[in-house]
C-alpha positions as CSV (number, residue, x, y, z in Angstrom):
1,X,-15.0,-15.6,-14.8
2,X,-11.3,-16.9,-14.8
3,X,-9.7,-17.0,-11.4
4,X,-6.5,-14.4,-11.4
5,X,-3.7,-15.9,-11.6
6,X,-0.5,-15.0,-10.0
7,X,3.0,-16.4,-9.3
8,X,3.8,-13.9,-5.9
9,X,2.9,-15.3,-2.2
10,X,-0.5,-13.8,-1.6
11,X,1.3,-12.1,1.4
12,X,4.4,-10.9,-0.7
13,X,1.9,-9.6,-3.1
14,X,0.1,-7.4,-0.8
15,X,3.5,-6.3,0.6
16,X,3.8,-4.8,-2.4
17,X,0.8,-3.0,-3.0
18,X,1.2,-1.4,0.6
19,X,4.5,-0.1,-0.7
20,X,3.3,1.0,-3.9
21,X,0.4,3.0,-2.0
22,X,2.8,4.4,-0.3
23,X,5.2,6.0,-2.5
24,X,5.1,8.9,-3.9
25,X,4.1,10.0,-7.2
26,X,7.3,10.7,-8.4
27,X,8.6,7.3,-7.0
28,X,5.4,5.4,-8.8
29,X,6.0,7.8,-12.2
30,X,9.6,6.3,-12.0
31,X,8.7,2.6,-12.0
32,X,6.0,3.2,-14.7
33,X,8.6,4.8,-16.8
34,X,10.9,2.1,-16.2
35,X,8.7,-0.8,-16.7
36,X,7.2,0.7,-19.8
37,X,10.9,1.2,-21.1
38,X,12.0,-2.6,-20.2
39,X,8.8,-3.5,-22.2
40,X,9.6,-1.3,-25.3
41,X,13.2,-2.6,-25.1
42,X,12.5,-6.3,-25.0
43,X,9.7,-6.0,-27.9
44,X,12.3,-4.4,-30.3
45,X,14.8,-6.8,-29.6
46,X,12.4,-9.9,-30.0
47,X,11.6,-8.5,-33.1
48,X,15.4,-8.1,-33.9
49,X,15.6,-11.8,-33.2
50,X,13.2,-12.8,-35.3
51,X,14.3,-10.9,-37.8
52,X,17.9,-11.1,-38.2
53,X,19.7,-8.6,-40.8
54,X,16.7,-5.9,-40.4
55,X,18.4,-2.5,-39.8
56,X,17.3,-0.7,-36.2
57,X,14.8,1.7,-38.4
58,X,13.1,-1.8,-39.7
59,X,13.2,-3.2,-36.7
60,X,11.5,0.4,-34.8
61,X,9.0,0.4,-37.9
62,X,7.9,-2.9,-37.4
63,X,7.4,-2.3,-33.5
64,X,5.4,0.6,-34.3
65,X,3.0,-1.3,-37.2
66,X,2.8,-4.1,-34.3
67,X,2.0,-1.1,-31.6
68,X,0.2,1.5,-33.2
69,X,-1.2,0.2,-36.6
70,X,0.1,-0.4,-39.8
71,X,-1.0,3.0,-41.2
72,X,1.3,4.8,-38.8
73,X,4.0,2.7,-39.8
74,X,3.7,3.2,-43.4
75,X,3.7,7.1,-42.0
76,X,6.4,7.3,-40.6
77,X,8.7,5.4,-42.9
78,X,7.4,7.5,-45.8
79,X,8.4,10.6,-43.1
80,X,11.8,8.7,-42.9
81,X,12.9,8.6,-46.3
82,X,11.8,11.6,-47.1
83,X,13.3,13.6,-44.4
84,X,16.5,11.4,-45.7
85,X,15.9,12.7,-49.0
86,X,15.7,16.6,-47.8
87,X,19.0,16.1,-45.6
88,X,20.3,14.5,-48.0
89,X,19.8,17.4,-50.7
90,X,21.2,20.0,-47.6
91,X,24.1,18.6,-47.8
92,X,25.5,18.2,-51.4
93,X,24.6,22.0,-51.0
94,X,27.1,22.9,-49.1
């Protein structure tokens, strides 16, 4: 079995489990919302970077096909276009 592996003072690191233990649920719900928004945010920009010229929908489609599956993906785009298509057709209507 590997060994973990960590970069935080073993002391530092317990610090801040004690903390963590401590807070409450709302304060822990906050951090895990945060975290898991700084990790959404950096994927879709690394895949913005890699991509250059890719509109924000590309880029959000190709997060979600690297995410959730490629099925979903397909899903959603056809989803996309064709709620583009029925907004679209709303508004030469009026």
């Amino acid at each position: 079995m590997l060994k973990y592996l960590s970069d935080t003072h073993p002391a530092a690191e317990k610090f801040q489990i004690l903390m963590l233990q401590k807070a409450s649920f709302a304060k822990r719900a906050s951090i895990t919302i945060s975290l898991s928004e700084t990790v959404i945010r950096l994927a879709r920009r690394a895949i913005s970077r890699a991509n250059p010229g890719l509109s924000e929908e590309e880029v959000n489609l190709i997060f979600v096909a690297n995410n959730y599956g490629s099925d979903l993906a397909k899903r959603l785009s056809n989803y996309l276009k064709q709620r583009r298509l029925t907004s679209s057709f709303g508004q030469e209507r009026k």
